[in-house]
N, C-alpha and C positions, 0 to 999 in steps of 0.2 A: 504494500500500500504506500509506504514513503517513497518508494520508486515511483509511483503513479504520481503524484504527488509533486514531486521534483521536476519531472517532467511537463507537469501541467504548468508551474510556473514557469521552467525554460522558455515554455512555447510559446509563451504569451503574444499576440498580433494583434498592434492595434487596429482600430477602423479604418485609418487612414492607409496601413498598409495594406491591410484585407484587400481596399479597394484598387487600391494599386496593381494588387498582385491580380486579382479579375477584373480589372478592367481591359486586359488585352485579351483576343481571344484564343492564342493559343495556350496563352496561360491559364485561361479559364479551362480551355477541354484536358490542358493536361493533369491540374488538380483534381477535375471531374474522375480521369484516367483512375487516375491514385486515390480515389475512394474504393476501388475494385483489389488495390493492392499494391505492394513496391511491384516497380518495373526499372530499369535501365537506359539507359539515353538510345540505344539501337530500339526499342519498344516502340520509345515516341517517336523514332525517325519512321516506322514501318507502318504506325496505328494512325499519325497523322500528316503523313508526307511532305515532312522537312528535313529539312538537312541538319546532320552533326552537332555542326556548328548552331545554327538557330535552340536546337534543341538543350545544348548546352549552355546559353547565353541564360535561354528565358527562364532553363532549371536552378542557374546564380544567379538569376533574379529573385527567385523564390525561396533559394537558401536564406540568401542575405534580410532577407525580410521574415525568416520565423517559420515561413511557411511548410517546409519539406524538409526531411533530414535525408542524411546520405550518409552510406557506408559503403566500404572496398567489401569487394566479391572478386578475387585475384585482381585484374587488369578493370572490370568493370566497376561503375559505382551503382550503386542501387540506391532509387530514391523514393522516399515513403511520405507523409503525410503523418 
């Protein structure tokens, strides 16, 4: 429970960024994405036909604001919600 807990505070997002982070819409389908589960940045390149690059920009978009976590899986990163 203090795990959850810890966590819950880490995560905290404000309104301002909330809207931030959906206001674009790939940002919005791929948080959508990641209600279903952690996925990988090839996921979102395949699930919504962007490139790499984009895919990765708008996932440090959503880092950096609270939104997604990320962890190493060998070479890939896996990002969650």
């Amino acid at each position: 429970m203090a795990r959850e807990a810890n966590r819950r505070d880490a995560c905290r997002v404000t309104p301002v960024d909330l809207h931030a982070c959906l206001a674009d819409s790939i940002r919005f389908r791929m948080v959508h994405l990641l209600l279903a589960g952690p996925l990988c940045v090839k996921h979102f390149q395949a699930l919504l036909g962007i490139s790499q690059v984009t895919a990765s920009k708008q996932l440090g978009f959503l880092k950096r604001r609270g939104m997604v976590e990320v962890r190493r899986n060998g070479t890939l990163r896996v990002y969650s919600l």
